[in-house]
C-alpha positions as CSV (number, residue, x, y, z in Angstrom):
1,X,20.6,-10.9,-3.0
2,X,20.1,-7.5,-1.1
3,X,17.8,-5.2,-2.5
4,X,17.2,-1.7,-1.2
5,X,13.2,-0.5,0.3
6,X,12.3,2.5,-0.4
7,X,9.5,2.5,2.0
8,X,9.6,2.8,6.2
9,X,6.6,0.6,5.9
10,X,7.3,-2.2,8.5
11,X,5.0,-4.6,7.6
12,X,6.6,-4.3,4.0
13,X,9.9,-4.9,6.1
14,X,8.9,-8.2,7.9
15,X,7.2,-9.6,4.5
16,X,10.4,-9.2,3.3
17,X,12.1,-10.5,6.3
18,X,9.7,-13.8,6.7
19,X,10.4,-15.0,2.6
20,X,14.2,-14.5,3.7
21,X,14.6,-11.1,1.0
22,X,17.3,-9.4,2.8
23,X,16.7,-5.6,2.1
24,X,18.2,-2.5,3.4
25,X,15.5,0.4,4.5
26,X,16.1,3.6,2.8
27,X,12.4,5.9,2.7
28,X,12.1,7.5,-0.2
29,X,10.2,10.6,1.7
30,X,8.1,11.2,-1.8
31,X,5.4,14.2,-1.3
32,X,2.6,11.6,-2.2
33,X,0.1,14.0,-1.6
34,X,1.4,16.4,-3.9
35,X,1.6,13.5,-6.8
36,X,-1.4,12.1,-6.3
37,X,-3.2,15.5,-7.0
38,X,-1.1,16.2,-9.9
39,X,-2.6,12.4,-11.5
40,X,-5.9,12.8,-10.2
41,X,-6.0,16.4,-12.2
42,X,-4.5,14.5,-15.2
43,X,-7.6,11.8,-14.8
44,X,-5.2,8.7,-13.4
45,X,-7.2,5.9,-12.5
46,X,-6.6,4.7,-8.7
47,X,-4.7,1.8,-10.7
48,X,-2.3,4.0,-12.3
49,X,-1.7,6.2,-9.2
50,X,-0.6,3.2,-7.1
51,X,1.7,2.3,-9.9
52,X,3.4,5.7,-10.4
53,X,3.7,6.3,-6.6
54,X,5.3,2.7,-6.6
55,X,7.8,4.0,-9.2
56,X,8.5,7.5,-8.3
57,X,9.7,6.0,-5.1
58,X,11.8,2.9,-6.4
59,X,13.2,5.8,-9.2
60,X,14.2,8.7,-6.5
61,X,16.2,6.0,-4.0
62,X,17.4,4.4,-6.4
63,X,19.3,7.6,-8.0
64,X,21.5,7.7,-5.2
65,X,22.1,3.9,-5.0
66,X,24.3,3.2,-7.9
67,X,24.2,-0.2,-9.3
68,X,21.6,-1.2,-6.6
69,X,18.1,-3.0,-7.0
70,X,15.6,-0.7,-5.3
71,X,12.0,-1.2,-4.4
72,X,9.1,0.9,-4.3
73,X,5.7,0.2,-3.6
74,X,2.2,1.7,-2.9
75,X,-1.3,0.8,-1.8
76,X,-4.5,2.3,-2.9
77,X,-8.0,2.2,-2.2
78,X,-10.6,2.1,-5.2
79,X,-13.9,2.7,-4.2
80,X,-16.3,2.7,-7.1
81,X,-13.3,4.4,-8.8
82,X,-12.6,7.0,-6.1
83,X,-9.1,6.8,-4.8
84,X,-9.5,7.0,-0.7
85,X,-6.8,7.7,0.7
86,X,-4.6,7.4,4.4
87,X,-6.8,9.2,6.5
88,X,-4.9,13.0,8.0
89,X,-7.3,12.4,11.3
90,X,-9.2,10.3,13.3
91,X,-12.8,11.9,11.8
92,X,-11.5,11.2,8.4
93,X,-10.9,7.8,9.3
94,X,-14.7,7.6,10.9
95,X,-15.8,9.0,7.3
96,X,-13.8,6.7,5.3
97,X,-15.4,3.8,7.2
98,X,-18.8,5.1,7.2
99,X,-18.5,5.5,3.2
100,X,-17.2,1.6,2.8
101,X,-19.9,0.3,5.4
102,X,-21.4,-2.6,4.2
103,X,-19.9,-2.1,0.8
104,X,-17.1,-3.7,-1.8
105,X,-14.0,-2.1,-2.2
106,X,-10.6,-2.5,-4.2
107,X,-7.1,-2.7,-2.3
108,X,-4.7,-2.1,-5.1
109,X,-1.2,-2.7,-4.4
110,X,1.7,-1.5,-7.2
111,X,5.6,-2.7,-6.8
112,X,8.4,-1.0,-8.4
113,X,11.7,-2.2,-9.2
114,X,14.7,0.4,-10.0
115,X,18.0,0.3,-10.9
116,X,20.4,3.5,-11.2
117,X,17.2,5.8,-11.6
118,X,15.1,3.9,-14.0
119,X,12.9,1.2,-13.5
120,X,13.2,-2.1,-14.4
121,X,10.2,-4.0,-13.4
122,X,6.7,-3.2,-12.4
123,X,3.4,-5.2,-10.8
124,X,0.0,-4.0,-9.6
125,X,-2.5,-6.5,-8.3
126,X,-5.6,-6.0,-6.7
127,X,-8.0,-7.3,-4.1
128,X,-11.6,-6.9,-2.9
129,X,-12.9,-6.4,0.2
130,X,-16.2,-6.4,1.3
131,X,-17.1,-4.6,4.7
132,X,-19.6,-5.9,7.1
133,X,-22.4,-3.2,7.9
134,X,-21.6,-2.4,11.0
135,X,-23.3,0.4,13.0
136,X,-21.5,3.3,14.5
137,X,-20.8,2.9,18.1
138,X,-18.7,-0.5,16.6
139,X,-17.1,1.5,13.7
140,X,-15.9,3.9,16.4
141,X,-15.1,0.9,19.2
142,X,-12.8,-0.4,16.1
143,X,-10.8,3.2,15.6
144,X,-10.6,3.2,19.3
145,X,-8.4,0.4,18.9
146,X,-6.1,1.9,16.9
147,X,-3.4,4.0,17.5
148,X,-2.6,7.1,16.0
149,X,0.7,6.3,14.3
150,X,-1.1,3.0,12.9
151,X,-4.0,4.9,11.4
152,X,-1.9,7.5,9.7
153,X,0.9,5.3,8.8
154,X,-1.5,2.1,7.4
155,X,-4.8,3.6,6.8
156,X,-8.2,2.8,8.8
157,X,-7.2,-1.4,8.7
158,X,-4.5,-3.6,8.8
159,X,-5.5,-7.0,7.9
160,X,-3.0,-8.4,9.9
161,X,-4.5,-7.2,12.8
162,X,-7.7,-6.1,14.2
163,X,-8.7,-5.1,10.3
164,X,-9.4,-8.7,9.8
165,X,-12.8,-8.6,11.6
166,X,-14.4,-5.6,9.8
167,X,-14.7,-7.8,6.8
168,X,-17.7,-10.5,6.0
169,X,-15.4,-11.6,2.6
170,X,-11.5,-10.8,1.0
171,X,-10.9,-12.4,-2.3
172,X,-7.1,-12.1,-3.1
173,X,-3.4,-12.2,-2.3
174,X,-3.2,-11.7,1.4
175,X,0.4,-10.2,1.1
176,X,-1.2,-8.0,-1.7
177,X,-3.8,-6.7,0.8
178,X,-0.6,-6.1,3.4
179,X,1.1,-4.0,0.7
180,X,3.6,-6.3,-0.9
181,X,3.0,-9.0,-3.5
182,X,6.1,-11.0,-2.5
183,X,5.6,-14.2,-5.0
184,X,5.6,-11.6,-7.7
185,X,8.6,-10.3,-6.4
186,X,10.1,-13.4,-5.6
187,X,9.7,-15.0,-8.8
188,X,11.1,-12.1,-10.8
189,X,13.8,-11.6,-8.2
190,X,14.9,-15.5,-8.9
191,X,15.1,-14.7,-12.4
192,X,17.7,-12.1,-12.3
């Protein structure tokens, strides 16, 4: 089965790629900001957020693919119920670090499924993380690292790279953390 991504994510892409989902790329260039201030003034937990975002996209591709099986999906972070967001520049990235140093966080990932404009299926799952304290000349050797289209694009860690070491414990779904719970999707996908 093909399905449709609405998401230029390519780490979603090559999870997709790797459990042999063949999929078609087709971004669904949602104003995310803009939504996620409208449900934060409506009092949307960071749960809910990832969920809608997740939806809105699989819902506005999948308008314009008839008859097609689209997928959205968004990540979060929930920091002591604060949604933190992509960083717009490297000092918010520094600040974002500095505020989960040492600390437990939530990676909440949300996937949408669509059909003709309507979803059909939904799943959010969640993981914790728990940041070593690190001091600040090795927060900002660890952004150095990082280039610019990585930060903005995946947030200040991929755990499939160089993310991995700012952490002293993850408890969850590894593909969750990455931004795609693919045995969800999988299983449901099987059942169609």
């Amino acid at each position: 089965m093909k399905i449709v991504l609405a998401s230029k994510s390519g780490v979603r892409k090559k999870i997709l790629q790797n459990n042999r989902v063949d999929c078609e790329v087709s971004p669904s260039n949602v104003d995310e900001d803009e939504a996620k201030s409208s449900l934060i003034a409506e009092g949307a937990t960071p749960k809910l957020i990832s969920k809608n975002l997740a939806e809105l996209k699989a819902n506005k591709v999948s308008k314009n693919k008839p008859d097609q099986i689209v997928l959205g999906a968004d990540s979060v972070i929930d920091f002591n119920g604060t949604l933190i967001s992509k960083p717009k520049s490297r000092e918010e990235a520094l600040e974002i670090l500095k505020k989960l140093n040492g600390k437990k966080h939530q990676l909440i990932s949300s996937v949408c499924i669509s059909k003709n404009g309507a979803m059909i299926w939904h799943y959010t799952d969640a993981s914790s993380l728990t940041m070593k304290q690190l001091n600040l000349d090795q927060i900002k050797a660890y952004l150095s690292k990082i280039s610019d289209s990585t930060l903005f694009a995946y947030g200040v860690y991929q755990i499939e790279a160089d993310g991995r070491s700012l952490f002293s414990n993850i408890e969850g779904d590894e593909d969750t953390i990455m931004g795609l719970p693919i045995k969800k999707i999988k299983e449901y996908l099987n059942n169609l």
